[in-house]
C-alpha positions as CSV (number, residue, x, y, z in Angstrom):
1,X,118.7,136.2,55.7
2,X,115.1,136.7,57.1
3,X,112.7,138.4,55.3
4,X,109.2,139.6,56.6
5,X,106.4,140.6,54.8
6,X,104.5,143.4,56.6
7,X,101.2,143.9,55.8
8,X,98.2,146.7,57.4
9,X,96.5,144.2,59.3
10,X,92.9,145.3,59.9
11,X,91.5,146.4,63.7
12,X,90.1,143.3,65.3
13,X,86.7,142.9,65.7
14,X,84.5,142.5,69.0
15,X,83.7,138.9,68.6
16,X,87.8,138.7,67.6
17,X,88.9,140.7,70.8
18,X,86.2,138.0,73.0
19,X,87.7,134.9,71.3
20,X,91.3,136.1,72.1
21,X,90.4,136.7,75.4
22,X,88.8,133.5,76.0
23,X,91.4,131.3,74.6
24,X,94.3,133.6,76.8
25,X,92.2,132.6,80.1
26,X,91.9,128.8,78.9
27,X,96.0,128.5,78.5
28,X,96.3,127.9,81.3
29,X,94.4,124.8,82.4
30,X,95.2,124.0,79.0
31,X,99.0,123.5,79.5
32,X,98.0,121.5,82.7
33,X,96.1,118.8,80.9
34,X,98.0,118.7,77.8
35,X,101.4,119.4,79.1
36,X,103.3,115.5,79.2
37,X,101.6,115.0,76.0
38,X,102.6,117.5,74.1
39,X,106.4,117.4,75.4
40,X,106.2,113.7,74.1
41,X,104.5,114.9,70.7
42,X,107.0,117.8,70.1
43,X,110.0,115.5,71.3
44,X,110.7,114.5,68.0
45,X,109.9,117.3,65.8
46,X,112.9,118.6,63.4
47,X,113.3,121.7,61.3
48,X,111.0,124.3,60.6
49,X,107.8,124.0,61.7
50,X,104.5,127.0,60.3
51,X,101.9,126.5,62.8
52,X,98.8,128.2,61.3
53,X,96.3,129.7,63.7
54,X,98.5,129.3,66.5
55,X,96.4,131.8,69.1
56,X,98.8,132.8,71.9
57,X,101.7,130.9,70.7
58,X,102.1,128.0,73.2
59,X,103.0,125.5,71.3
60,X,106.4,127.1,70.4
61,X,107.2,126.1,74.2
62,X,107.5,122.9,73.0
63,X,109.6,122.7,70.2
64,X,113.3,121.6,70.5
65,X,115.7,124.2,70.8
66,X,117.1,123.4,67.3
67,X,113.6,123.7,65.8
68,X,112.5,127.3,64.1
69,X,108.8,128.1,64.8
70,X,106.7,130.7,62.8
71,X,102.9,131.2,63.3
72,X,100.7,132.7,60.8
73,X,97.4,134.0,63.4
74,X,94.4,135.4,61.2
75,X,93.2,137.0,64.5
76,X,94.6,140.4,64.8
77,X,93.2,140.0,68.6
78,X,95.9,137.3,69.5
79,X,98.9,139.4,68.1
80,X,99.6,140.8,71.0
81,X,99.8,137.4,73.2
């Protein structure tokens, strides 16, 4: 059974809103450079994994199929990526 705690979460700020931005345009040369690595990283991880501050989420990519991913993001700006 999943449960979620939902809580107000406050309008993002300018310099929040610029940051998301920045790091949404930078994915993508991102996932170039780190791409083999991280599949080799993530190869081997197992259960659940809680990535905190995980920006647009592309990490979760990586994890094996039998894996469960949650992010915690404290920019309300990268929510919706």
């Amino acid at each position: 059974m999943n449960t979620h705690t939902v809580q107000e979460i406050p309008h993002p700020v300018l310099r929040e809103k610029l940051f998301a931005r920045f790091m949404l345009a930078d994915d993508k040369s991102s996932h170039d450079q780190y791409y083999e690595r991280k599949l080799d990283l993530f190869s081997e991880v197992k259960g659940n994994v809680l990535e905190i501050g995980p920006g647009t989420g592309v990490n979760f990519a990586f994890l094996p199929s039998d894996c469960q991913g949650t992010g915690i993001e404290p920019n309300p700006a990268m929510h919706e990526h």
